[in-house]
mmCIF file of the N, C-alpha and C atoms, coordinates in Angstrom:
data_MODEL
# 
_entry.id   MODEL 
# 
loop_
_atom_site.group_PDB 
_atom_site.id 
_atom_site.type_symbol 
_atom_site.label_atom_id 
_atom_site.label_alt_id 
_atom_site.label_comp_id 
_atom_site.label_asym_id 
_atom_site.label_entity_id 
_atom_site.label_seq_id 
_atom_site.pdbx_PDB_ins_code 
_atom_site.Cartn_x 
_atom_site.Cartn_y 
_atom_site.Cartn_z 
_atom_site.occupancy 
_atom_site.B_iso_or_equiv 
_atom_site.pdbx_formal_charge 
_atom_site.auth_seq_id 
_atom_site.auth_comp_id 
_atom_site.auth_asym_id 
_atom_site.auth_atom_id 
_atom_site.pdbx_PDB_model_num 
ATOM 1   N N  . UNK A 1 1  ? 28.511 54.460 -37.689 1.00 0.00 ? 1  UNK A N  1 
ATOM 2   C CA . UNK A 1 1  ? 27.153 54.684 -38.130 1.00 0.00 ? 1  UNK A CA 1 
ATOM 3   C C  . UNK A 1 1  ? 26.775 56.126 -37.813 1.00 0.00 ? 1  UNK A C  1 
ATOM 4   N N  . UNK A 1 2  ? 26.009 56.959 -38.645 1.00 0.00 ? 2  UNK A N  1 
ATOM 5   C CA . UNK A 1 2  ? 25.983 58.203 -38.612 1.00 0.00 ? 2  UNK A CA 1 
ATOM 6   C C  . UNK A 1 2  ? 24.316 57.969 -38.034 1.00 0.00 ? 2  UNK A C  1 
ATOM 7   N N  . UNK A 1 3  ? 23.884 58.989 -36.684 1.00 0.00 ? 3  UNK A N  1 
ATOM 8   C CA . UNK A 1 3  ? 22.587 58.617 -36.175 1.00 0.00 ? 3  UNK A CA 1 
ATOM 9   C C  . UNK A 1 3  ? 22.175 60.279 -36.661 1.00 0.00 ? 3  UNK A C  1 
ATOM 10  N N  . UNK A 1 4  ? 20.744 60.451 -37.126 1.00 0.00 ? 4  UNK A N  1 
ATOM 11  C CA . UNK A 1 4  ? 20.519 61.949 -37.187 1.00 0.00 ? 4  UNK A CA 1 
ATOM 12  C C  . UNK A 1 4  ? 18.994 61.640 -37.172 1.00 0.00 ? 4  UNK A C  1 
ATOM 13  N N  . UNK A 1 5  ? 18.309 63.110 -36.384 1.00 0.00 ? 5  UNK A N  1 
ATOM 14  C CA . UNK A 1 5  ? 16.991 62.521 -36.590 1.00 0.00 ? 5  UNK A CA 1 
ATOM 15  C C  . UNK A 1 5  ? 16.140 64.147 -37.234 1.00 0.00 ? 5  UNK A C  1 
ATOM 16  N N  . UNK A 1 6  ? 14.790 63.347 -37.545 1.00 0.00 ? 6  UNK A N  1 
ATOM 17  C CA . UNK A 1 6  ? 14.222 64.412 -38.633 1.00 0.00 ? 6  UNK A CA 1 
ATOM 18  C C  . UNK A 1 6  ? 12.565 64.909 -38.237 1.00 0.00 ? 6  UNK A C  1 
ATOM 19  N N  . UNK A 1 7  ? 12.529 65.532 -38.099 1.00 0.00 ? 7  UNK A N  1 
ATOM 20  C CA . UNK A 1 7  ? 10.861 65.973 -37.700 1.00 0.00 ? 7  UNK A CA 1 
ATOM 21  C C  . UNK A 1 7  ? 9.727  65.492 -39.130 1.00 0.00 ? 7  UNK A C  1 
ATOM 22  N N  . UNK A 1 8  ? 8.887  65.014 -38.429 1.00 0.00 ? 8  UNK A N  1 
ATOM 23  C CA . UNK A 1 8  ? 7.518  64.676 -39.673 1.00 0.00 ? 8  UNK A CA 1 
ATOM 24  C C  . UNK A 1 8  ? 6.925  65.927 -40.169 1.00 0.00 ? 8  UNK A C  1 
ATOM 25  N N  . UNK A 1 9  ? 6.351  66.329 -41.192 1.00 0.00 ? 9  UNK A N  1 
ATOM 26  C CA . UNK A 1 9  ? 5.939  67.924 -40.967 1.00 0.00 ? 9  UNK A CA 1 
ATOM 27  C C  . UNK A 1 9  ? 4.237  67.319 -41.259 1.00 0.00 ? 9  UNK A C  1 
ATOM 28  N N  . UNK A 1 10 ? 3.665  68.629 -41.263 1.00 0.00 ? 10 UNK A N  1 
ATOM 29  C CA . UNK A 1 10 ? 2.141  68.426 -41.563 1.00 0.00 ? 10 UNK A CA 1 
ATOM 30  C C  . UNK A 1 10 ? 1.988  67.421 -42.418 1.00 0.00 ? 10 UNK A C  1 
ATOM 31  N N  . UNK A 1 11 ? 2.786  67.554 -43.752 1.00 0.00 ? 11 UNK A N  1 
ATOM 32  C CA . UNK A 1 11 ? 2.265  67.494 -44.768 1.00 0.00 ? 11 UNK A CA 1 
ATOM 33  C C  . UNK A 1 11 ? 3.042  65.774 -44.809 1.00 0.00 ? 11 UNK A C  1 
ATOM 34  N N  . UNK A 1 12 ? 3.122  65.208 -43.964 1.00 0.00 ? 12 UNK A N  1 
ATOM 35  C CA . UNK A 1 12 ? 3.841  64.210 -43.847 1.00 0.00 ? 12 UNK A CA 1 
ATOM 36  C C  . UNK A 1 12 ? 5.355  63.963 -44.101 1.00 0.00 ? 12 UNK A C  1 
ATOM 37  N N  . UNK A 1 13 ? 5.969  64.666 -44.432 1.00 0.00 ? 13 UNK A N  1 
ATOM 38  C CA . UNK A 1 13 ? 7.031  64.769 -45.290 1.00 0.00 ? 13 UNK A CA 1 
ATOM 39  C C  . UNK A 1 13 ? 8.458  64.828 -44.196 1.00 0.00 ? 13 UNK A C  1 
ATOM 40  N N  . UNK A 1 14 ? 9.343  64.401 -45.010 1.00 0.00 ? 14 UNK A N  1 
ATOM 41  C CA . UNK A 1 14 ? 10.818 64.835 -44.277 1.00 0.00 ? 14 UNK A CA 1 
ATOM 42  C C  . UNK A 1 14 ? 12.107 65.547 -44.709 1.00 0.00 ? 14 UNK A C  1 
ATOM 43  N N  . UNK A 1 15 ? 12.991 65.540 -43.892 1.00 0.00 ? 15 UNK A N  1 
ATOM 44  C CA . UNK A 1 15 ? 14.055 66.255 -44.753 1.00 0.00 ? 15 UNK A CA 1 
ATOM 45  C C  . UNK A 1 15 ? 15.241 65.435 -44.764 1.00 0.00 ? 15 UNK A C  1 
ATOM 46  N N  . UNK A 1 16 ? 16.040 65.160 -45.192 1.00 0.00 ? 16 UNK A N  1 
ATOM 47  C CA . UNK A 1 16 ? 17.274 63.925 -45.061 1.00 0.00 ? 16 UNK A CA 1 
ATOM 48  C C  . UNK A 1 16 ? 18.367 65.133 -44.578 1.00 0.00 ? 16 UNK A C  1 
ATOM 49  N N  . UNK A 1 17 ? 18.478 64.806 -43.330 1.00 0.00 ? 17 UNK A N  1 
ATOM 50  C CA . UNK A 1 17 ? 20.027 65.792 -43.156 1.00 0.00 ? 17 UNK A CA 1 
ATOM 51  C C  . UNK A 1 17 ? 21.196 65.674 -43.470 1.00 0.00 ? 17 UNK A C  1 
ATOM 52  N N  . UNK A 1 18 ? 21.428 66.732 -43.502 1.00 0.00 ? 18 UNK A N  1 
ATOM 53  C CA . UNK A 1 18 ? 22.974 67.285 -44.820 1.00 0.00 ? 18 UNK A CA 1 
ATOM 54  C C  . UNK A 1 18 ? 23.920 66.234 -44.798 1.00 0.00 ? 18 UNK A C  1 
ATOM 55  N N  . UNK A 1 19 ? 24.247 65.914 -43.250 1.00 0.00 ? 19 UNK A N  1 
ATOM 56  C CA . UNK A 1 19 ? 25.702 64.851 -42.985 1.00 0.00 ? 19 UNK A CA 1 
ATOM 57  C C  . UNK A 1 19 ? 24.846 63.813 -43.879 1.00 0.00 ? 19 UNK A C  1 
ATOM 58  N N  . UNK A 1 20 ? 23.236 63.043 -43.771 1.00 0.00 ? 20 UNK A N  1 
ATOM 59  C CA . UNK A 1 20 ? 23.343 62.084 -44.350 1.00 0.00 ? 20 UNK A CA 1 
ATOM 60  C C  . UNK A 1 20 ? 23.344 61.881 -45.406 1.00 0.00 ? 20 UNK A C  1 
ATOM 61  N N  . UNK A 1 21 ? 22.615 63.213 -46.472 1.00 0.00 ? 21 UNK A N  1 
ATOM 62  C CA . UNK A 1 21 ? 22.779 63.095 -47.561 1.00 0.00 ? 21 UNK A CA 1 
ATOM 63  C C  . UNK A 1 21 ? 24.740 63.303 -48.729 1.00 0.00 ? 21 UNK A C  1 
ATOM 64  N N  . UNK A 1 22 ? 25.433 64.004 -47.421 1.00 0.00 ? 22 UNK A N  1 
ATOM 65  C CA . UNK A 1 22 ? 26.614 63.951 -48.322 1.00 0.00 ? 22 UNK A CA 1 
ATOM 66  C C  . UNK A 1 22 ? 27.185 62.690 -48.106 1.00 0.00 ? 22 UNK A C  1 
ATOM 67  N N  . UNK A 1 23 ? 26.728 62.218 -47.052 1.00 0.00 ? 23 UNK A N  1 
ATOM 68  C CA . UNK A 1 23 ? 27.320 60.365 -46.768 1.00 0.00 ? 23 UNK A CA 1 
ATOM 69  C C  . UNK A 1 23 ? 26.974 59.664 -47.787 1.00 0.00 ? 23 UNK A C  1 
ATOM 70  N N  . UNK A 1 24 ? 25.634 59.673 -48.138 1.00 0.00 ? 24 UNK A N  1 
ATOM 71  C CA . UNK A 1 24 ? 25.082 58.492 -49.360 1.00 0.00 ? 24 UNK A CA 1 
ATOM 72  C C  . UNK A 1 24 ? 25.178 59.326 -50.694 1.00 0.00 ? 24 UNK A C  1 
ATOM 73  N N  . UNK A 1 25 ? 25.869 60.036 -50.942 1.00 0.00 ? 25 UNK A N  1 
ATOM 74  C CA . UNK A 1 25 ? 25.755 61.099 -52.190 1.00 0.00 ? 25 UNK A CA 1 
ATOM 75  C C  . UNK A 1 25 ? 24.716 61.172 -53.089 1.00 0.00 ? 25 UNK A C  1 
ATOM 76  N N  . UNK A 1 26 ? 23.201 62.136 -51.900 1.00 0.00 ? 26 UNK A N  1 
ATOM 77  C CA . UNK A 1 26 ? 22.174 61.618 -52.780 1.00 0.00 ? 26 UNK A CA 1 
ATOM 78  C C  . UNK A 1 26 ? 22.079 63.504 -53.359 1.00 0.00 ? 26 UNK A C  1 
ATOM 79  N N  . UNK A 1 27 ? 21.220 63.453 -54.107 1.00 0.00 ? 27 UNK A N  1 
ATOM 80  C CA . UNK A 1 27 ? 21.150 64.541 -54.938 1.00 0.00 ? 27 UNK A CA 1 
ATOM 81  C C  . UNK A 1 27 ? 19.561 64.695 -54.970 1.00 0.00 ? 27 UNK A C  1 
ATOM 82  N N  . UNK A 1 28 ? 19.510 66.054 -55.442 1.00 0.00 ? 28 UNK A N  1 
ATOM 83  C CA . UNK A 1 28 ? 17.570 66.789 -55.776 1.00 0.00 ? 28 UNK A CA 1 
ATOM 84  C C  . UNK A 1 28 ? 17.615 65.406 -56.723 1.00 0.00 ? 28 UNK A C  1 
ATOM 85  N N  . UNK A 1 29 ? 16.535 64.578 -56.468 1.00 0.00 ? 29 UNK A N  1 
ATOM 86  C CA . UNK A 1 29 ? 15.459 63.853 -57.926 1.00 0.00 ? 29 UNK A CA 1 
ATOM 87  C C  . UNK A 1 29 ? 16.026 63.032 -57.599 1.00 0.00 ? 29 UNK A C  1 
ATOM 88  N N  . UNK A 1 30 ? 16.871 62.375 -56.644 1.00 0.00 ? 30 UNK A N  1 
ATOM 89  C CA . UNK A 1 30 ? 16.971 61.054 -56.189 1.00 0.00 ? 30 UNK A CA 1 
ATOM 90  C C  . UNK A 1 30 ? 16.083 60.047 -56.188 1.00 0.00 ? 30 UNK A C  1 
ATOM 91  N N  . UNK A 1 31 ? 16.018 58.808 -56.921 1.00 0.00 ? 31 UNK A N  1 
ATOM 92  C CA . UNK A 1 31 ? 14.850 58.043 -55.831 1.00 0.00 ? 31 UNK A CA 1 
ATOM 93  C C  . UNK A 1 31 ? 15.473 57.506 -54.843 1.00 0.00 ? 31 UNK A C  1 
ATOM 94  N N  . UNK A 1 32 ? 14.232 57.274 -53.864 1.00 0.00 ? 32 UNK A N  1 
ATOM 95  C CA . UNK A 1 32 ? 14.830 56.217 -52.558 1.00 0.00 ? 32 UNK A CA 1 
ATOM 96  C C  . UNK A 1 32 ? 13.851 55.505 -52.590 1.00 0.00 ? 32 UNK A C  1 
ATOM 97  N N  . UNK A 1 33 ? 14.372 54.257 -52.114 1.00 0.00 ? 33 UNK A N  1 
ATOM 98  C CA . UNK A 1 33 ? 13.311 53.353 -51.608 1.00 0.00 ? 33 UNK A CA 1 
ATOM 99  C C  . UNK A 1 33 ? 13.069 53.176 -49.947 1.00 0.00 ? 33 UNK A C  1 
ATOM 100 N N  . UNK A 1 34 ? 12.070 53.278 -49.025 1.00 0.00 ? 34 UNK A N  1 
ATOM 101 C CA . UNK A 1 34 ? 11.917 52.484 -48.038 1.00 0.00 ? 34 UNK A CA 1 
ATOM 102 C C  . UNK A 1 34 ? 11.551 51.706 -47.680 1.00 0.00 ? 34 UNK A C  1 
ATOM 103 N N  . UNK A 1 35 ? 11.834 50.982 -46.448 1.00 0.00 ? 35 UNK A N  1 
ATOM 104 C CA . UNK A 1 35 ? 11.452 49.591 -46.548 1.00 0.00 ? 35 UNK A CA 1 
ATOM 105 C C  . UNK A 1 35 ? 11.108 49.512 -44.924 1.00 0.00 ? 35 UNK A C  1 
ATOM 106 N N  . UNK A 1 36 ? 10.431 48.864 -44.805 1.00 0.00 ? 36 UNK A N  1 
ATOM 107 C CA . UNK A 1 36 ? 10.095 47.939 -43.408 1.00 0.00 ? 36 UNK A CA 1 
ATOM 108 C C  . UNK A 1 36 ? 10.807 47.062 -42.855 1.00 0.00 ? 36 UNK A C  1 
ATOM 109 N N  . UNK A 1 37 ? 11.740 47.149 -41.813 1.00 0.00 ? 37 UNK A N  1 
ATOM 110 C CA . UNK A 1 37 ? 12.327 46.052 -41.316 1.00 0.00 ? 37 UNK A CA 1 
ATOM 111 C C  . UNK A 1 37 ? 12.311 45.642 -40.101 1.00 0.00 ? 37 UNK A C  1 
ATOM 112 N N  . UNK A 1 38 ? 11.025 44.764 -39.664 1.00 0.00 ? 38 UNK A N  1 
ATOM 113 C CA . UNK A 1 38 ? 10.962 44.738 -38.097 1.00 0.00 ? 38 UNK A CA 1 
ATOM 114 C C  . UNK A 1 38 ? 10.217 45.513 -37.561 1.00 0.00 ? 38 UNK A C  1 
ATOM 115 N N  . UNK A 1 39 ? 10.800 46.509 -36.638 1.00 0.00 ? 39 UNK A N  1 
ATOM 116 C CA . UNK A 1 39 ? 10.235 47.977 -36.493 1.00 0.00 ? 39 UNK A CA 1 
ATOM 117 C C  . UNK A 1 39 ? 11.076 48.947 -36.985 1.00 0.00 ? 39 UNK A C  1 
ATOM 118 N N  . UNK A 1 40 ? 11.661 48.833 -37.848 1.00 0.00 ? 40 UNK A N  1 
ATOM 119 C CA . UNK A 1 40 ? 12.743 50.185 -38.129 1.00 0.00 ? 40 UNK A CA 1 
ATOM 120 C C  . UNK A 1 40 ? 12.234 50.442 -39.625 1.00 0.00 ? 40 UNK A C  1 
ATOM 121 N N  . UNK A 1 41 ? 12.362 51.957 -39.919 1.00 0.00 ? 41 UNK A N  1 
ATOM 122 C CA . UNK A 1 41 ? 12.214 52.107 -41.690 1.00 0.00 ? 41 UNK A CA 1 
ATOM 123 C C  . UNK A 1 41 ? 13.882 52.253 -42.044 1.00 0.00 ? 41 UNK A C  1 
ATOM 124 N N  . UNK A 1 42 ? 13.634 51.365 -43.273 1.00 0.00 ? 42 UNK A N  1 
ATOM 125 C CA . UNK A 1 42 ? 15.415 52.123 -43.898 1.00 0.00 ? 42 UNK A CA 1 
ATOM 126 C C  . UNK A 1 42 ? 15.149 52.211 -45.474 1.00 0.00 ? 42 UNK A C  1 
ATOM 127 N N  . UNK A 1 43 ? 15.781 52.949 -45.186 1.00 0.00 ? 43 UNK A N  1 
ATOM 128 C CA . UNK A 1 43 ? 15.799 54.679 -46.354 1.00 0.00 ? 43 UNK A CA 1 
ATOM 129 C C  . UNK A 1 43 ? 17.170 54.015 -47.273 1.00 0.00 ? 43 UNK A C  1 
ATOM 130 N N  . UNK A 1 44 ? 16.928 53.259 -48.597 1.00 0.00 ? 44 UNK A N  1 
ATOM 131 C CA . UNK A 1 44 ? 17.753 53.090 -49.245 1.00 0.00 ? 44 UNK A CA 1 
ATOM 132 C C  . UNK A 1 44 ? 17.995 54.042 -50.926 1.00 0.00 ? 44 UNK A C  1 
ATOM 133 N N  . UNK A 1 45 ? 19.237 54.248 -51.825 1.00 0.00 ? 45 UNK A N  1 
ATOM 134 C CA . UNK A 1 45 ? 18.869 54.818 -52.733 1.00 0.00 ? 45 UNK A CA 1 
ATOM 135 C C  . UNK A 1 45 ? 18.980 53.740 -53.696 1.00 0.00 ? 45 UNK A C  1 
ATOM 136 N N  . UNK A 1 46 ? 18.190 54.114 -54.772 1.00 0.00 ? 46 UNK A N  1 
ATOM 137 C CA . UNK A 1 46 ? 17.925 53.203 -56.353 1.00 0.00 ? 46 UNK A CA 1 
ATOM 138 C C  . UNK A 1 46 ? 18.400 53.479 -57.102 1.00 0.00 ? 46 UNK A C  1 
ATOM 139 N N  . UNK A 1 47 ? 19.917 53.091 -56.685 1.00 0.00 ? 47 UNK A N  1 
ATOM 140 C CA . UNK A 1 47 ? 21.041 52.782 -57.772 1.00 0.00 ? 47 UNK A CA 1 
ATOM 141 C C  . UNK A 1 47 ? 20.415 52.267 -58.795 1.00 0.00 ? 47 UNK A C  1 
ATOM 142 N N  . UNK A 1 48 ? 20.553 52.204 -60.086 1.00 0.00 ? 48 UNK A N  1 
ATOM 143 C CA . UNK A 1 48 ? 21.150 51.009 -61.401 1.00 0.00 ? 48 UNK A CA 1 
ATOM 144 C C  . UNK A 1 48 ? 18.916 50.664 -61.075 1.00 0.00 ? 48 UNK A C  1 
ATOM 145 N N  . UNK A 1 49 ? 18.463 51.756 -61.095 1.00 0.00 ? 49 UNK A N  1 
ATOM 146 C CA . UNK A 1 49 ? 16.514 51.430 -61.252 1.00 0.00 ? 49 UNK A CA 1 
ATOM 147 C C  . UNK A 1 49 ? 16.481 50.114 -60.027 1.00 0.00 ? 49 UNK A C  1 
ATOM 148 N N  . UNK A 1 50 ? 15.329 50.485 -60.817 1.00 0.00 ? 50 UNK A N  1 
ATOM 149 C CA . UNK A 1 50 ? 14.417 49.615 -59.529 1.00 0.00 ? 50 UNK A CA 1 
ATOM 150 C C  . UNK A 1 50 ? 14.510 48.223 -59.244 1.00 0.00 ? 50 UNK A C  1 
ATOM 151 N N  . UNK A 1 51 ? 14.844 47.753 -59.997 1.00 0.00 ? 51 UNK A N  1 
ATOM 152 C CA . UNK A 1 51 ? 14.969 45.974 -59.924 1.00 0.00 ? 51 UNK A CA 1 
ATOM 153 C C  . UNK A 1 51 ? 16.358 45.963 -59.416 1.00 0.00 ? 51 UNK A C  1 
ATOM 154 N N  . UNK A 1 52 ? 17.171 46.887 -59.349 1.00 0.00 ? 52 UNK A N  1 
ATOM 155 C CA . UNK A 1 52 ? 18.297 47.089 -58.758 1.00 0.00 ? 52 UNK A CA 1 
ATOM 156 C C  . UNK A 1 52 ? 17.972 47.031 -57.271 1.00 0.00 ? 52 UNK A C  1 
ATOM 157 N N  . UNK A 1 53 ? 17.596 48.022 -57.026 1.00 0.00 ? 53 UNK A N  1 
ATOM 158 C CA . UNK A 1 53 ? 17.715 48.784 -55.735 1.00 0.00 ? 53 UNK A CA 1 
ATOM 159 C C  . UNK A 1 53 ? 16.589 47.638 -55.217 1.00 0.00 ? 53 UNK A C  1 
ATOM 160 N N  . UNK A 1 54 ? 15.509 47.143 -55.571 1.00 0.00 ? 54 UNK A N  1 
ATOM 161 C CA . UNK A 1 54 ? 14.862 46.279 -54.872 1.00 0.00 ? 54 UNK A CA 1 
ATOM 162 C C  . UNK A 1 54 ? 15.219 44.725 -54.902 1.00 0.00 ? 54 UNK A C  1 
ATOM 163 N N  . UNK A 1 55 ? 16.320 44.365 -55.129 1.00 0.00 ? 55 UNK A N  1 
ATOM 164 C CA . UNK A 1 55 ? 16.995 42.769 -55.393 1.00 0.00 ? 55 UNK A CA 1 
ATOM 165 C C  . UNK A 1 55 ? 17.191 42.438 -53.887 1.00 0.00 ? 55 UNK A C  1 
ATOM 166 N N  . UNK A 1 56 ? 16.885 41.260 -53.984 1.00 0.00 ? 56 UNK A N  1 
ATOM 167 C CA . UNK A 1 56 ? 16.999 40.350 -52.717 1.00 0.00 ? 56 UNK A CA 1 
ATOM 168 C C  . UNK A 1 56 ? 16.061 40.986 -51.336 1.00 0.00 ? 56 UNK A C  1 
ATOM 169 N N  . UNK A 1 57 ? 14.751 41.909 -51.346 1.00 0.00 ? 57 UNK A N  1 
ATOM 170 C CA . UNK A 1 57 ? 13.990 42.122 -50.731 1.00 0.00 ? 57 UNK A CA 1 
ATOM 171 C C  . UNK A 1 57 ? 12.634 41.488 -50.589 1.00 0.00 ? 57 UNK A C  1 
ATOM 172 N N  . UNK A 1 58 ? 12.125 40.235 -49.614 1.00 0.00 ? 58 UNK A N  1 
ATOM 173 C CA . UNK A 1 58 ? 11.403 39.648 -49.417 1.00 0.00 ? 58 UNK A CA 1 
ATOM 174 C C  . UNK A 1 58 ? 12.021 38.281 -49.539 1.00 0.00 ? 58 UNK A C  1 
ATOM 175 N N  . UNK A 1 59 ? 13.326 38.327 -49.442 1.00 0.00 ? 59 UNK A N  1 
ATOM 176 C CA . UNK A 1 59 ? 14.037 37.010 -49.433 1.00 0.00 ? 59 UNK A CA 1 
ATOM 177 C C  . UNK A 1 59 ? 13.373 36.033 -48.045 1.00 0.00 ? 59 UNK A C  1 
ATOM 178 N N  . UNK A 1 60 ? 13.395 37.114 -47.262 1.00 0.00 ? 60 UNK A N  1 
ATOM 179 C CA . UNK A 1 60 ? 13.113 35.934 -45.888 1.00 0.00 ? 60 UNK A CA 1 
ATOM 180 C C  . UNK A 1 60 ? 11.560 35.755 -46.304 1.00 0.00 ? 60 UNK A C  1 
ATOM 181 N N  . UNK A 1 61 ? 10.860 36.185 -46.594 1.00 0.00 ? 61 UNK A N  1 
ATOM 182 C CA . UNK A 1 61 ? 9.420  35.549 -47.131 1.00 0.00 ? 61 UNK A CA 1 
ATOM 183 C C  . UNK A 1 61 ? 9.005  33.877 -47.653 1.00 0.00 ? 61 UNK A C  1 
ATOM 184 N N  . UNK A 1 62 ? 10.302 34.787 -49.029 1.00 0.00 ? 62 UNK A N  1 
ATOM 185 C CA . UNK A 1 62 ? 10.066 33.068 -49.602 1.00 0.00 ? 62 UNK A CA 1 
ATOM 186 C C  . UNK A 1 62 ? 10.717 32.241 -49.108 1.00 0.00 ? 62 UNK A C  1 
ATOM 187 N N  . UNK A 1 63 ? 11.782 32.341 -48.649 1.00 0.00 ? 63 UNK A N  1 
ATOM 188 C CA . UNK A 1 63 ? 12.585 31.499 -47.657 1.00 0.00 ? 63 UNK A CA 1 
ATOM 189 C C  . UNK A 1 63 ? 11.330 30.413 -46.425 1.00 0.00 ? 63 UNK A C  1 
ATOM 190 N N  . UNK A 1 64 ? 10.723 31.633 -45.773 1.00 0.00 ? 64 UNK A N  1 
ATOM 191 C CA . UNK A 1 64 ? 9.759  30.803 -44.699 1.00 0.00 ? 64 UNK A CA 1 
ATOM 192 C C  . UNK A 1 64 ? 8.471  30.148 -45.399 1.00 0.00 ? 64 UNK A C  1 
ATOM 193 N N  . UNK A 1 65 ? 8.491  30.587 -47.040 1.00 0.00 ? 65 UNK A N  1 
ATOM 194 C CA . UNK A 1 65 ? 7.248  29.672 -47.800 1.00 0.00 ? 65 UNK A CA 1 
ATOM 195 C C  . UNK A 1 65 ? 7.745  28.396 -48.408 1.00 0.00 ? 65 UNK A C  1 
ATOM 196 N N  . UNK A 1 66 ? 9.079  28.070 -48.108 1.00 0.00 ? 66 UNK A N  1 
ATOM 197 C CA . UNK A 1 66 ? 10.003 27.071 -48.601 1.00 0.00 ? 66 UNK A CA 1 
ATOM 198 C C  . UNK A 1 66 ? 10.717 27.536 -50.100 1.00 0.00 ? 66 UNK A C  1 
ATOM 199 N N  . UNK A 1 67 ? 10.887 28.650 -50.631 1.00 0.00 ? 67 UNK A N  1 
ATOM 200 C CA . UNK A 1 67 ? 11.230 28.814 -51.454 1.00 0.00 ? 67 UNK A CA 1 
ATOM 201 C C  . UNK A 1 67 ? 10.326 29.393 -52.561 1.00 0.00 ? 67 UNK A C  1 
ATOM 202 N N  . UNK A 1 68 ? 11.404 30.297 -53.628 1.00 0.00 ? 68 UNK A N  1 
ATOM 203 C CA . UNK A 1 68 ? 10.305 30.803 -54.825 1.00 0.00 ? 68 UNK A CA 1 
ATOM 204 C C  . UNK A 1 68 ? 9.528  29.099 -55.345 1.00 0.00 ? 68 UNK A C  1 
ATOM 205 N N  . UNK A 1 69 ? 10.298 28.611 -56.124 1.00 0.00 ? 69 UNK A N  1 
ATOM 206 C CA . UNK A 1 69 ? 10.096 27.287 -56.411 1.00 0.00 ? 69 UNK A CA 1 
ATOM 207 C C  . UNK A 1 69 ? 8.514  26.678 -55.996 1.00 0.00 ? 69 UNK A C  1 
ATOM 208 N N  . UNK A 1 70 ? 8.888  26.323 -54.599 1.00 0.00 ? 70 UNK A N  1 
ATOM 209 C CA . UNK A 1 70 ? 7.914  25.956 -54.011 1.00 0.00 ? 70 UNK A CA 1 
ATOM 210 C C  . UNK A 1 70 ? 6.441  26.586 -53.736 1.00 0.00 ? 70 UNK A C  1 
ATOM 211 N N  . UNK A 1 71 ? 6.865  27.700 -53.982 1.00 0.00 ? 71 UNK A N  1 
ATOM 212 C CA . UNK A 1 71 ? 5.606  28.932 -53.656 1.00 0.00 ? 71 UNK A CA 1 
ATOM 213 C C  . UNK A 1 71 ? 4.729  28.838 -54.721 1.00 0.00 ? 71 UNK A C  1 
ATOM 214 N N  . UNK A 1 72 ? 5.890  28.828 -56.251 1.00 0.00 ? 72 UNK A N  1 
ATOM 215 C CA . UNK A 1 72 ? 5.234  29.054 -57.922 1.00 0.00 ? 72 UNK A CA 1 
ATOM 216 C C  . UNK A 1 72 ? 4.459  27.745 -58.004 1.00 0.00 ? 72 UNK A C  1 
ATOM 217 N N  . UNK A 1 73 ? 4.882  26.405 -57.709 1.00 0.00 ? 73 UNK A N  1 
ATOM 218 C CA . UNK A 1 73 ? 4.173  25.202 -57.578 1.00 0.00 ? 73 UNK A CA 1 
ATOM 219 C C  . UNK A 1 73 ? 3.202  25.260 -56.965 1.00 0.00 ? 73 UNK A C  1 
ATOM 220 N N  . UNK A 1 74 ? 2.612  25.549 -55.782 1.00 0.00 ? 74 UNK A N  1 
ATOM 221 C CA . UNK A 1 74 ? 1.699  25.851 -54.920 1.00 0.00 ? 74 UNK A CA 1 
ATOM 222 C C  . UNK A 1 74 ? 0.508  26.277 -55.454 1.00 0.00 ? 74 UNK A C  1 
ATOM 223 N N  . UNK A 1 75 ? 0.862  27.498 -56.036 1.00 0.00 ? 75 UNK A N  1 
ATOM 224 C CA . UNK A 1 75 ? -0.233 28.088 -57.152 1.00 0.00 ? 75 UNK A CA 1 
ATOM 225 C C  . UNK A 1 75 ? -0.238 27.562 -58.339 1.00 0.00 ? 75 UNK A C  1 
ATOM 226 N N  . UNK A 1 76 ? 0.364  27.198 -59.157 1.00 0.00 ? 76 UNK A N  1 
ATOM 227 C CA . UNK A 1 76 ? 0.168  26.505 -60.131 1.00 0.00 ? 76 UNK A CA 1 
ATOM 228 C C  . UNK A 1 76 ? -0.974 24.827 -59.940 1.00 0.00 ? 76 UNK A C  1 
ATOM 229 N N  . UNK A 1 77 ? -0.789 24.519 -58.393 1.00 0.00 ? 77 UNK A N  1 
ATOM 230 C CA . UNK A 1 77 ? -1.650 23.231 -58.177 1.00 0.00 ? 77 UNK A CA 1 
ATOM 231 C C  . UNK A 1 77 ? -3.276 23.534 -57.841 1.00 0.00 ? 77 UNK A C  1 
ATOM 232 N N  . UNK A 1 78 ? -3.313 25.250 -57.150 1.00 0.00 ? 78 UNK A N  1 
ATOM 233 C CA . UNK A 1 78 ? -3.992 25.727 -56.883 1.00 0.00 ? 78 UNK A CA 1 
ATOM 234 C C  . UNK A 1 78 ? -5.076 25.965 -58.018 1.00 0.00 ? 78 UNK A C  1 
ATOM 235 N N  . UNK A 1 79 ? -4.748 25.935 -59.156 1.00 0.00 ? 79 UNK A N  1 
ATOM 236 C CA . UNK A 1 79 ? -5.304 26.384 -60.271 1.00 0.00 ? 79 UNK A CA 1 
ATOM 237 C C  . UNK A 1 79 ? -6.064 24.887 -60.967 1.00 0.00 ? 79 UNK A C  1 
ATOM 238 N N  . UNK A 1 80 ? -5.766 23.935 -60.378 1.00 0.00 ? 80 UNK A N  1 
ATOM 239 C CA . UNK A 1 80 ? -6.555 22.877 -60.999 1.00 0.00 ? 80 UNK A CA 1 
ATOM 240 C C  . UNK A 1 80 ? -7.692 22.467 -60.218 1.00 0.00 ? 80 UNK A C  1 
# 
């Protein structure tokens, strides 16, 4: 695992350092996505767009609501 760390600047912003960006071969006009996990942020890139790069995120959600399934029913009963 490559550890590197990055200063916040005023303007909120960061810089991805060199080792990590030649590790994930990201390029100027990349998107990334971040995400919340726990307490950690992770900095993923959006391969193949967005429904790509965001697949299987909020799995443990619906998982602890018993499922998409169960969730879409829920509201659908909600509505009568």
């Amino acid at each position: 695992m490559v550890v590197a760390s990055t200063k916040l600047t005023t303007k909120h912003q960061i810089t991805i350092p060199s080792e990590i960006r030649r590790r994930l071969h990201l390029e100027a006009g990349d998107v990334l996505y971040l995400a919340i996990e726990d307490d950690h942020v992770v900095l993923r890139a959006a391969r193949g767009g967005w429904t790509e790069s965001t697949r299987g995120l909020g799995a443990d959600l619906w998982r602890s609501q018993g499922g998409s399934a169960a969730v879409i029913e829920a509201e659908r009963e909600s509505w009568e």
